[in-house]
N, C-alpha and C positions, 0 to 999 in steps of 0.2 A: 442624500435626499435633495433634490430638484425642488427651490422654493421659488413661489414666480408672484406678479403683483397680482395678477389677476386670473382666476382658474374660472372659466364657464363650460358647465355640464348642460349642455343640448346645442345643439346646431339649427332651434328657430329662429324666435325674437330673442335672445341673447346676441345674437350676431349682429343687432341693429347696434348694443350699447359695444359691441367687439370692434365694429366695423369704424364708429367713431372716435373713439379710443385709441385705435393702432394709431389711424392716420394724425391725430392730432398728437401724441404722445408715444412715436414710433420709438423708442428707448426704451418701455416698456416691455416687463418681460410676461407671457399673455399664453395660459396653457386653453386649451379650447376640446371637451371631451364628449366623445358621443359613441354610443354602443351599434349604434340602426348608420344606415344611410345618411349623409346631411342632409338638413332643410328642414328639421323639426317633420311634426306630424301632420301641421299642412302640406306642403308639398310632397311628401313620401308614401299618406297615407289618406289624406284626409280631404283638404275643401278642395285642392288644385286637381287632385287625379279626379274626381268626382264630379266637379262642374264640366271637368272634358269631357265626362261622359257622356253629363245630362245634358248638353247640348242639341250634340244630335238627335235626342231623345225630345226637345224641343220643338227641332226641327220636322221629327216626324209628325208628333199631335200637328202641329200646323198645316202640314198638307195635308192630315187627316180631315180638317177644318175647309177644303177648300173648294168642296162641293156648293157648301152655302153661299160662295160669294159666285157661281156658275163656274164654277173652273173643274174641267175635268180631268182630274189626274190620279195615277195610281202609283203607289212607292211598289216596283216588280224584286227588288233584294233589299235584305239590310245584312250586310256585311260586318257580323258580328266580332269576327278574329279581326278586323282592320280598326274598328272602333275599339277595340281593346287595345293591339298594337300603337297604335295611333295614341294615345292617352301615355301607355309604360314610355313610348321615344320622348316625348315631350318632358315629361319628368325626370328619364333618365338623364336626358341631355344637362338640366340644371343642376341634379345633385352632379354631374362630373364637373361642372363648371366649379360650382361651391366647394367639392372639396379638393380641385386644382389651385383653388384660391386659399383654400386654408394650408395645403401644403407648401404654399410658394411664398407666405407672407414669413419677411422675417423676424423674428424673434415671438414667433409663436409656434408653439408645438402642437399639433395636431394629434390625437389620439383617440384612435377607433376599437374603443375599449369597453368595458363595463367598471363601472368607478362606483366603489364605496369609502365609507368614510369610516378611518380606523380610529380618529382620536380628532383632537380641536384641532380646524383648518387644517387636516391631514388625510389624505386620500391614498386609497392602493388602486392605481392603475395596470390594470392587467401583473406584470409582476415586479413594477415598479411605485415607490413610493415619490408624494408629491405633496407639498404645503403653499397655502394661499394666502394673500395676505386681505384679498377680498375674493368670494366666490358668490357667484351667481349660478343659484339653483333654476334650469328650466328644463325640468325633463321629461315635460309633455305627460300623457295618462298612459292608461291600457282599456280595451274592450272590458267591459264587466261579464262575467259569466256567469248567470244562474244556477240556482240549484234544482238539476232537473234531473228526475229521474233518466236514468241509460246513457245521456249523454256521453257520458265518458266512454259510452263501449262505440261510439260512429263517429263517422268521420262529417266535424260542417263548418260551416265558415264565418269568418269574421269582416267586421271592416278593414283589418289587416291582411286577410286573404284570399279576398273577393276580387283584389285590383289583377290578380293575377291568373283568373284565367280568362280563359278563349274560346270555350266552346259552349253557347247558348245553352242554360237548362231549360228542357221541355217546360219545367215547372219548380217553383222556387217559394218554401215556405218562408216569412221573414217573422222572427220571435222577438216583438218591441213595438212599441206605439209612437216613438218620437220622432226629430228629424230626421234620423240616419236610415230610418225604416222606411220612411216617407220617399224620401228620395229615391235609394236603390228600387224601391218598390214602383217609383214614375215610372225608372230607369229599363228594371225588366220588363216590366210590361208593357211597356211602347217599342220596345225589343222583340217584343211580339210572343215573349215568356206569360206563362198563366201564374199569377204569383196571389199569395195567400198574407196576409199580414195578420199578426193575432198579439193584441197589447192587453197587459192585467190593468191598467188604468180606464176606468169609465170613461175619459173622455182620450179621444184620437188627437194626437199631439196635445199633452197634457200642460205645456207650460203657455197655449195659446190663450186667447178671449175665445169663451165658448162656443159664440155665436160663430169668430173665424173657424174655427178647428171644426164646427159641424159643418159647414159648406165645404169643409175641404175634403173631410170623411165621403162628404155628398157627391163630389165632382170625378176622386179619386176614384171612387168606388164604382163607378160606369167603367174601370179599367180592369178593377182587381176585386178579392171579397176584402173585407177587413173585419174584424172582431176583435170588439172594444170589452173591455173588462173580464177578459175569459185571463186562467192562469195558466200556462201550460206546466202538466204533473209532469208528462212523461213523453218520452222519443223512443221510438226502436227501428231497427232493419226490415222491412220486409221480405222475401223470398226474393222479388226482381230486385234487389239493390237498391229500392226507395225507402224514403225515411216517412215512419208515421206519425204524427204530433197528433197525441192527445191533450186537451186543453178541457177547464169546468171555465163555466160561467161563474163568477163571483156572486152575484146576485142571485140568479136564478139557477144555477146548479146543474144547467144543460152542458152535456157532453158536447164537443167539440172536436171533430177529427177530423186531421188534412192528410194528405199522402203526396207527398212532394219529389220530387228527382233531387233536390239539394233545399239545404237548412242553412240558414242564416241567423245570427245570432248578435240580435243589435239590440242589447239590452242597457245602451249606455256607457260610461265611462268609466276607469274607475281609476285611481293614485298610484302611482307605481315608486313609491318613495320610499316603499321597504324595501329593495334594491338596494337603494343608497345608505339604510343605515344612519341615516340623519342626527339621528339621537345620541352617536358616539361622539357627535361633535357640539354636543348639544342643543339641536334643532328641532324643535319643538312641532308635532302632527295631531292635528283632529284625530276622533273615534273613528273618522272613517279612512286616516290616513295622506290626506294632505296637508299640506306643509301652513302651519302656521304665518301669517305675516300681519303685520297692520298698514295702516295709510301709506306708508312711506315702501313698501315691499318690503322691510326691515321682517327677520327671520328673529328666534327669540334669541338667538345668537348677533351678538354685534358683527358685522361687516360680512354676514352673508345674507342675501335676498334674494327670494324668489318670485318669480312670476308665471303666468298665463296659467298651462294646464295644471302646472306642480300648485298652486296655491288655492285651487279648484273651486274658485270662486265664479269666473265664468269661462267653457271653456270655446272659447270663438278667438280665432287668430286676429283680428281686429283688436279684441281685448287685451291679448297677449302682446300687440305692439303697441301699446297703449300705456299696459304696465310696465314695458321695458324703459318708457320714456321717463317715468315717475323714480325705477328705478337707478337711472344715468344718472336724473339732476340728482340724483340724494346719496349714490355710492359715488360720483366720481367729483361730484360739485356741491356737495351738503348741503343741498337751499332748502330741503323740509318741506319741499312738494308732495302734495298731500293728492291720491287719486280720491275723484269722484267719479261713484257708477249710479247716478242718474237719468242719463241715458245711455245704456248700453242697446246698441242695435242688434236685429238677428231676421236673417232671411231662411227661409224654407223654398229651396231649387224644384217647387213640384209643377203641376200644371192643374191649375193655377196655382203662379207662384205668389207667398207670404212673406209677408216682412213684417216685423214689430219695432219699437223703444219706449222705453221708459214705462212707466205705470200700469197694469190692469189697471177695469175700472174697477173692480174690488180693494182691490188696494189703493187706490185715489178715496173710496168712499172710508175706508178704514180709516186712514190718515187724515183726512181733511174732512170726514162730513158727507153725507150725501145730499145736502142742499148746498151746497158748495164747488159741487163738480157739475158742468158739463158735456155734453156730450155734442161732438159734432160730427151728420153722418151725410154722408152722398154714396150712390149708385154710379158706377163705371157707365151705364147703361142709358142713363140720365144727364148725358153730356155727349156733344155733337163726336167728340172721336170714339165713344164707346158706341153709339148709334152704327158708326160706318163699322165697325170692328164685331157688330152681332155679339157682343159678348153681353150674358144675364147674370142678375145676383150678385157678382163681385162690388165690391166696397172699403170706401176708407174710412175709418174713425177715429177719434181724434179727440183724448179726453185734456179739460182745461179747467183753470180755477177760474170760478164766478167772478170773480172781482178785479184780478190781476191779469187775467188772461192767460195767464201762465200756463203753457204746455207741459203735462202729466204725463203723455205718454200718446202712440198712437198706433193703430195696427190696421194693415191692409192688405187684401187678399184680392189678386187680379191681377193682367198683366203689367209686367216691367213693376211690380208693389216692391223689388229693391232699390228702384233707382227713385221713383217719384215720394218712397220716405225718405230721401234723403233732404230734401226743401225744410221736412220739419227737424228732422238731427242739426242738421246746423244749428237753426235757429234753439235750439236747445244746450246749444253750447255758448252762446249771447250772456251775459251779466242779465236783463233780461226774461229770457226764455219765454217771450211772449210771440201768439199767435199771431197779434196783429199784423206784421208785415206780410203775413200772408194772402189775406183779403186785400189791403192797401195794395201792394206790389200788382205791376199788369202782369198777366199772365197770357203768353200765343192764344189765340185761337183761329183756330179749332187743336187744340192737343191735349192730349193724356192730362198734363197735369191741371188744368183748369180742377180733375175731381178732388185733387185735395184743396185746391181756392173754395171749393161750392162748399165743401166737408168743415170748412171753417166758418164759412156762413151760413150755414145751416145748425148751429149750435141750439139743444135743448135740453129743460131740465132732466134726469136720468128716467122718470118713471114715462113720460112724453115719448124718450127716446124708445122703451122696451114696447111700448102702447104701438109704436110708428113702424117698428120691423114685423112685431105680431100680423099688423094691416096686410102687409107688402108681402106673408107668406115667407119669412128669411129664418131657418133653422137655428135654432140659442141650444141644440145637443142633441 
């Protein structure tokens, strides 16, 4: 049996705590295991092939846009197979990079296998056996798949099998309300795809502030239909080779029927850690199958930890390298770095694009009081670069304790809303985590970000604030 210091099962954020490991402790002996492609499920599967897509899918809404400013132009092709190609080259090219790197590095063994666990710290790789003295579980999720009637009898697709193909559907039903729906759903239909989204959750991206996720419903839906709180029962074939989705409304109990050229199936995420077998090694999973850990990524087993998708706490590749960090300093340097998710950030690649951190205001009012919170709001539209930019309704909010000033959280819906929350994420990783250098600090003008300066001073008590969007016409569902 093959015993080595350190065994990591995924090739994402594992590779960050691999990557400094070798090089500072190249004596090391470092097995490194993955069943898919390298690069984890960002790059293979997930943010990286997807933003290459929505890009151009960007780029289109824009010159759609560009009649308002007199400019006359017309998109005559959109070269569907090239935007696809284009996305698989780019990806492909760095998984061969990464795993020329993992096969060339010495005294780590590379193995593109499927790995479970037959006893403590004892794995069967393919049809070898292998023992670690620390392992690092990061083995990313799997698509969730519902229980839907027929499905099993047609053929449709996933976020895992959507990257691959190439030839535009006339028409693309998407089965799921959250970000992954959202997105490919920009995606196809700035594609120039007639596409259907149909979510069982009342509200259209259900982990948003109401009020964002109803403008987005609002803006989206000039593109595509969308239907919010319907379940879908059942799929079947039609005679031309399309797929039917029937769907009831939850509430009102109206029938719901699309008829689509291709079904997509973005019902979320789900643990793929019965694979591994965890348990033979005694590692401890939730009811729903992810992997136990506490602060420190510490697994219920000493000297294995897991992180990002495997501990399904949140699954965004930013967080996954985040927790790879918490878990270096504690497996490899014991300091008992403790992770905080206080602010954990998250963007939605639509048009108009969302970004959030830290707190709903329901949860600020939970926790702290509702005389206690905050609210600070500006319009995109109501500031000199949103004036030249014609853009309406977008907005940032921005909840804060009464007293402290303390940044709760903040979410913004408009354009570049990933890059211009980034002024308040920082400042939320401060000892601190106060507003104020927001307003103090000068800010360009005339530019974008001024709306989060004005969105700081414009703070009011919570019922002011709901009184203030009511006025302005701004959709809360």
């Amino acid at each position: 049996m093959q015993e080595y210091d350190i065994i990591a099962i995924g090739t994402g954020s594992a590779m960050n705590i691999i990557s400094a490991v070798s090089q500072a402790n190249p004596d090391l002996k470092i097995a490194v295991i993955d069943k898919d492609e390298p690069g984890g499920i960002c790059l293979t599967k997930g943010c990286i092939p997807t933003k290459i897509l929505l890009y151009p899918a960007e780029v289109i809404r824009t010159i759609q846009r560009a009649g308002i400013f007199g400019i006359d132009v017309d998109i005559k092709k959109i070269d569907f197979k090239f935007v696809m190609e284009r996305m698989r080259e780019i990806i492909g090219e760095d998984m061969s990079n990464i795993k020329e790197g993992l096969s060339q590095t010495p005294d780590l063994d590379y193995y593109q296998e499927t790995a479970e666990f037959i006893d403590n710290y004892t794995l069967k790789v393919g049809d070898k056996k292998i023992k670690g003295k620390q392992i690092l579980l990061c083995t990313g999720s799997k698509p969730t798949i519902p229980n839907i009637k027929g499905l099993d009898k047609i053929d449709y697709h996933t976020s895992d099998s959507i990257l691959q193909i190439s030839e535009l559907p006339r028409s693309i039903c998407i089965v799921g309300g959250g970000y992954i729906a959202a997105e490919y759903g920009h995606f196809f239909s700035a594609m120039s795809s007639n596409v259907s989204i149909i979510g069982r959750n009342p509200q259209f991206l259900p982990q948003g502030e109401p009020e964002v996720s109803a403008l987005a419903k609002k803006e989206l839906g000039k593109h595509m239909m969308i239907y919010t709180d319907s379940e879908v029962r059942e799929v079947e074939k039609e005679s031309d080779g399309r797929v039917k989705i029937i769907a009831v409304n939850r509430e009102t109990n109206e029938k719901v029927e699309v008829i689509a050229d291709e079904l997509f199936i973005a019902a979320g995420r789900s643990s793929n850690a019965d694979i591994l077998h965890p348990e033979k090694s005694g590692v401890l999973t939730d009811e729903d199958g992810w992997i136990l850990t506490n602060a420190l990524m510490e697994t219920s087993k000493k000297n294995i930890y897991a992180f990002g998708d495997a501990n399904g706490k949140y699954l965004f590749k930013h967080a996954a390298n985040y927790e790879s960090q918490v878990a270096y300093y504690n497996a490899i340097h014991n300091r008992g770095y403790k992770a905080s998710y206080h602010a954990i950030p998250s963007a939605v690649f639509t048009d108009p694009e969302i970004a959030s951190v830290g707190m709903g205001e329901l949860d600020a009012i939970n926790e702290f009081g509702k005389e206690e919170v905050l609210i600070g709001f500006q319009r995109y539209q109501d500031t000199a670069k949103g004036i030249a930019m014609v853009v309406k309704d977008f907005f940032v909010k921005i909840i804060v304790k009464k007293e402290s000033m303390e940044i709760l959280g903040a979410h913004i819906i408009g354009p570049f809303a990933s890059v211009l929350i980034q002024e308040i994420i920082t400042l939320m990783y401060t000892p601190e985590r106060t507003a104020v250098p927001i307003f103090q600090g000068m800010h360009i003008h005339p530019a974008l970000n001024e709306v989060v300066e004005r969105a700081v001073g414009n703070l009011m008590p919570i019922d002011h604030y709901h009184h203030f969007i009511q006025h302005i016409g701004l959709p809360e569902k």
